[in-house]
N, C-alpha and C positions, 0 to 999 in steps of 0.2 A: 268455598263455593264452587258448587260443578258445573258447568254449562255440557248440556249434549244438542247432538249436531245430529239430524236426520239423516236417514241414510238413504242413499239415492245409486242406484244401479248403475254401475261403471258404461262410459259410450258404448266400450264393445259387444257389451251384454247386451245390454239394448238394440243396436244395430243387428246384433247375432238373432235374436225375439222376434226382429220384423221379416228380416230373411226369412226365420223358419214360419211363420205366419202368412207371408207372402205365397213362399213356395206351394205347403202346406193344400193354401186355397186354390192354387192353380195347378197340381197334378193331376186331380180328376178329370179335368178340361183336357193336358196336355196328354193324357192315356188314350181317350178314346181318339185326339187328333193321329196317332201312330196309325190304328188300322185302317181310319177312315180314310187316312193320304194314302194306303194301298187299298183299298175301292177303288177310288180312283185312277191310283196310277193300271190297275187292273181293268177297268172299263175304256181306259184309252186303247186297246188290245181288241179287246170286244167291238171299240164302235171304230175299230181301224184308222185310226187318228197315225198318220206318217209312218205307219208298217212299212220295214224294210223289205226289200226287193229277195227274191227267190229260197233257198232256204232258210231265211232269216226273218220268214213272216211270221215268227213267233215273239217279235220284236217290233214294239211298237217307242219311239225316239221321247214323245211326252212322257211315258211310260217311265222310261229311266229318270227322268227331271221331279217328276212325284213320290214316285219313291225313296230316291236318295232326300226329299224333303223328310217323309215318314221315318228318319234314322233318328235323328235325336228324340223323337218324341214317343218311337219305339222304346226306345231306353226307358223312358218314364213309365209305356203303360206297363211294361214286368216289374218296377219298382213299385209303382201303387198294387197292380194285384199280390206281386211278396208281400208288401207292405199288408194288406190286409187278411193274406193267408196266414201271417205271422200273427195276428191276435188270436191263433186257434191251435197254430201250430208252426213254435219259432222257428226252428230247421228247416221246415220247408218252402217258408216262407222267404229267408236267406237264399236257398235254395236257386228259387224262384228269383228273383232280383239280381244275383248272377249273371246267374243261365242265363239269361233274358239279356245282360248288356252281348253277352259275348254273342248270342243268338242277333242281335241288331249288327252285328260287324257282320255276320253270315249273310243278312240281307242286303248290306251295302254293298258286297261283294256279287251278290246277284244283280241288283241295280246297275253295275261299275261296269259290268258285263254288257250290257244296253247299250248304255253311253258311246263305249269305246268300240263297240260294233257299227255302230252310226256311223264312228269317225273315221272309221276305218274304209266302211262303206263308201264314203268323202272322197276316199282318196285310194277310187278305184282297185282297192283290194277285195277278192273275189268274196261274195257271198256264202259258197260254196266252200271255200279255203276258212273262209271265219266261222262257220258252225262247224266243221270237221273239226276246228279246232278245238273249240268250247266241249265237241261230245268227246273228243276222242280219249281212248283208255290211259294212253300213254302222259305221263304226268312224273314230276319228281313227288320222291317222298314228302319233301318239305311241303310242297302246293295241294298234296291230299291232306296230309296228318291238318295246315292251314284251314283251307277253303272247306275240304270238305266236312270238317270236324263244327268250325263254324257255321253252316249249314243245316247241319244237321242238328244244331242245337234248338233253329227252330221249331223243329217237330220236337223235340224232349223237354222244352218248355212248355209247351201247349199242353202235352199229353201230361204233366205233372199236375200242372195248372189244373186242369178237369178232375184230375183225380181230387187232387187238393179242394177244390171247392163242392165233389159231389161227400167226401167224406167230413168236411169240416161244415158243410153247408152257411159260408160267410155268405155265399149266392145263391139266385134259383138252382134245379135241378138242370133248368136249359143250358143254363151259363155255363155248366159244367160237358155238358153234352155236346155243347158248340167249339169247347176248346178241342175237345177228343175227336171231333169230324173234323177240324181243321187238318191235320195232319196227312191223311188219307186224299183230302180231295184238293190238295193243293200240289200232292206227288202225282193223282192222276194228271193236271191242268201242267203240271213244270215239268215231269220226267215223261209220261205219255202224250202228252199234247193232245189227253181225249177232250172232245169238243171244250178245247180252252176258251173262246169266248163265252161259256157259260160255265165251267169249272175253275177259273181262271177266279173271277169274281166274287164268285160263290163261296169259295175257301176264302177270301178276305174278307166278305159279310157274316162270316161265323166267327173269325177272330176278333171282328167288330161288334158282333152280339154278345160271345163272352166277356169280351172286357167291360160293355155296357151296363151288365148284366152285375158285376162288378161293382161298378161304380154306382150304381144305383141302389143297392145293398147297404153302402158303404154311408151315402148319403143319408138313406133311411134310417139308420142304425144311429148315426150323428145326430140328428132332429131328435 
């Protein structure tokens, strides 16, 4: 006589099921939270919220506090838009989700920059002596091949990104178009300082659009 015994999914499988269902549901959310906490921390700049004093009015103290929020959830939105670049096109999609974490250490290193200006500012060290510092050429190798590499990743994610989504069309045409101005009008607003209260913004309402643009694709396409 045989008896059989149903089979029922080990805890950790289960438990492993709800995580990735959980998460799953909540990247979308947490993608577009990335660009839209730099809106913000960008519009504190614009609407002069605790601008720091003489050379360093490129620096606004809220500014750094929003930004470094917009770090973890940066990560997420390059992993949801890989993530969705990759049902059209794996590599670059991989790619993409990388790039994009290392590109988020690039931003918290600009945010870090903020902060510590402030504190620095605290504690009567000159304005003048702390942006000479931040611009000046002289730097060890380790802190360019670092920083600057990091950085830079922002813009090489963007611009993939656009590419990726105007050739694989997972999104609109805009979304793609948004990611590729980003690049450009965010080096005008952080390396020229042409009217950054309104380039400043502007470049993170575009990488807010394309991610949105993104996710809303992504949604459509799931329904």
């Amino acid at each position: 006589m045989s008896t059989t015994t149903a089979s029922h999914p080990a805890p950790s499988t289960e438990h492993a099921d709800r995580w990735s269902t959980f998460f799953t549901s909540l990247l979308p959310r947490a993608a577009i939270a990335g660009p839209a906490l730099m809106v913000v921390a960008a519009l504190c700049v614009t609407a002069g919220l605790s601008r720091l004093p003489g050379d360093l009015d490129w620096i606004s103290e809220p500014e750094g506090f929003f930004g470094m929020l917009a770090i973890p959830f940066l990560v997420a939105t390059w992993a949801f838009v890989g993530r969705t670049v990759a049902t059209r096109s794996p590599r670059t999609g991989i790619a993409i989700t990388l790039i994009g974490a290392v590109a988020a250490a690039g931003y918290a290193f600009m945010m870090a920059i903020r902060l510590f200006s402030a504190d620095l500012v605290l504690n009567d060290v000159s304005a003048t002596i702390i942006n000479d510092t931040w611009e000046s050429d002289e730097a060890s190798v380790w802190s360019l091949l670092t920083f600057g590499l990091m950085t830079l990743m922002n813009f090489v994610v963007a611009l993939i990104a656009g590419i990726a989504v105007l050739k694989t069309r997972v999104a609109p045409r805009w979304a793609g178009i948004a990611f590729l101005l980003f690049p450009p009008v965010f080096i005008t607003a952080q390396a020229a300082y042409a009217a950054i209260e309104v380039t400043y913004p502007l470049a993170c309402v575009l990488l807010l659009a394309g991610v949105t643009g993104v996710v809303r694709s992504s949604s459509h396409d799931l329904r």
